[in-house]
C-alpha positions as CSV (number, residue, x, y, z in Angstrom):
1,X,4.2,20.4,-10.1
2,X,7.9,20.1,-10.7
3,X,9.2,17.1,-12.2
4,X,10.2,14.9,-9.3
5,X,8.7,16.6,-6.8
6,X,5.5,15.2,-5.0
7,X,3.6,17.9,-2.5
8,X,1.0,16.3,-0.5
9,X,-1.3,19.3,-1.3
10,X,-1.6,18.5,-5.0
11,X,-2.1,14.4,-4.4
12,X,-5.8,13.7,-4.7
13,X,-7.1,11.0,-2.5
14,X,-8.3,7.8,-4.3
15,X,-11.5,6.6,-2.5
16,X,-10.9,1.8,-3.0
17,X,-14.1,1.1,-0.5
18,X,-15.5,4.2,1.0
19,X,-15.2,4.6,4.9
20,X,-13.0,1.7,4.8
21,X,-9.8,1.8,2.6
22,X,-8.3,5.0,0.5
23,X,-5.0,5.6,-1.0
24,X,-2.5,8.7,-2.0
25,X,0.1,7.7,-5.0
26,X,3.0,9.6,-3.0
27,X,5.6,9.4,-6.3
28,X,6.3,7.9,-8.9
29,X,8.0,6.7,-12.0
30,X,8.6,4.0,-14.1
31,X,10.8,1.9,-12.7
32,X,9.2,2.9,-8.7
33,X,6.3,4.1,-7.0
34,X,5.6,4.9,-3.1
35,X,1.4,4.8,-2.5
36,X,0.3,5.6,1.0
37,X,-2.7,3.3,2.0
38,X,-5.2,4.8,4.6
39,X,-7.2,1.4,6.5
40,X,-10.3,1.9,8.8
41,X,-10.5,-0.7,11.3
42,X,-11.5,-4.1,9.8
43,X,-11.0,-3.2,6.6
44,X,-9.3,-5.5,4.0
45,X,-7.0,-5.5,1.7
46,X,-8.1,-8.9,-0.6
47,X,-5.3,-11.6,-1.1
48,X,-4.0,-11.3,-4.7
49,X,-0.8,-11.4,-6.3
50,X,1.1,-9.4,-9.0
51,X,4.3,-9.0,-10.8
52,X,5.8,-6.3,-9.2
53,X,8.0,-6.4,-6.0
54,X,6.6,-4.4,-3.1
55,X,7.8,-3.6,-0.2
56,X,5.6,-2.3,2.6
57,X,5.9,0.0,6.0
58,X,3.3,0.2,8.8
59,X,2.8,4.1,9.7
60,X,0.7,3.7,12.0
61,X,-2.0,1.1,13.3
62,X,-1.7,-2.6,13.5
63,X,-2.4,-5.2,10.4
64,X,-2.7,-8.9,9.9
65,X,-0.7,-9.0,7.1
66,X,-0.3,-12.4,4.8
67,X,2.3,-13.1,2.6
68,X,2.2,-16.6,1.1
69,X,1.0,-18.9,4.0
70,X,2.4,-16.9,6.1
71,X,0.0,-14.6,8.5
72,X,2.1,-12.1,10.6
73,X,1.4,-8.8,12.9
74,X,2.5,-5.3,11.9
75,X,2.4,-2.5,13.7
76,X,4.5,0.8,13.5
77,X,8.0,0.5,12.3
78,X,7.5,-3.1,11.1
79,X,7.8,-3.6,7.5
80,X,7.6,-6.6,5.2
81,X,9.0,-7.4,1.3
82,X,6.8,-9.1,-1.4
83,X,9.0,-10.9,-4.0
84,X,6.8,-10.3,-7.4
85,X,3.7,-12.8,-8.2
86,X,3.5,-13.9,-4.0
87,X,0.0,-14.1,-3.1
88,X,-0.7,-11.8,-0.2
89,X,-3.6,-9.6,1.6
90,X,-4.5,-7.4,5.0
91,X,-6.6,-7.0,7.2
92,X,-7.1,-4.3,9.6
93,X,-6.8,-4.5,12.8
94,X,-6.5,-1.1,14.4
95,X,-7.2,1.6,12.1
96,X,-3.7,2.8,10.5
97,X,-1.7,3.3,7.4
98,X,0.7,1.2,5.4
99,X,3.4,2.6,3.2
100,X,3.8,0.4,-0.3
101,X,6.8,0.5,-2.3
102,X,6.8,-0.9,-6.0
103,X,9.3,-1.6,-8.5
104,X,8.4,-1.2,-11.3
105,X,5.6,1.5,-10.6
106,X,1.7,0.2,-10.8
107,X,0.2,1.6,-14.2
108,X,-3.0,0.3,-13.0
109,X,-2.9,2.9,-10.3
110,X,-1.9,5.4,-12.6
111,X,-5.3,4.6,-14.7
112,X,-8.1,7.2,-13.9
């Protein structure tokens, strides 16, 4: 694959929970990275925090999405920023996808 280039035909799926949340690191490098999260209805994404800022985009579906103490609705076109080391989670209302933006880039998700 070309350096900077990203086709969707060469990005494996990473199965999280099977039948119920997957991702696809989109691209990436070390100061960014831009995952695509796949939710089944109901699904979760657990509350936890890290040091990385993230910013998120609903594709499609609908979330409950909490950020702090904070619960709000997404659904397509919404968006929401995490400042680094906020606690926040998902859950899944309608089954959809979230786009996740983080600076610096996850190493753990790089980690197979």
């Amino acid at each position: 694959m070309p350096e900077h280039f990203f086709f969707d035909t060469d990005i494996r799926v990473e199965t999280l929970e099977p039948g119920k949340v997957s991702r696809k690191v989109r691209a990436h490098d070390a100061r960014l990275m831009l995952v695509e999260v796949i939710f089944a209805a109901g699904a979760v994404g657990a509350r936890h925090a890290h040091p990385h800022e993230q910013a998120t985009y609903c594709l499609s579906g609908e979330f409950a999405f909490s950020l702090g103490e904070l619960t709000m609705t997404l659904r397509p076109g919404d968006s929401v920023y995490i400042p680094g080391s906020v606690p926040h989670g998902v859950t899944c209302v309608a089954a959809g996808r979230l786009l996740d933006t983080f600076t610096p880039q996850r190493e753990d998700f790089l980690a197979h």
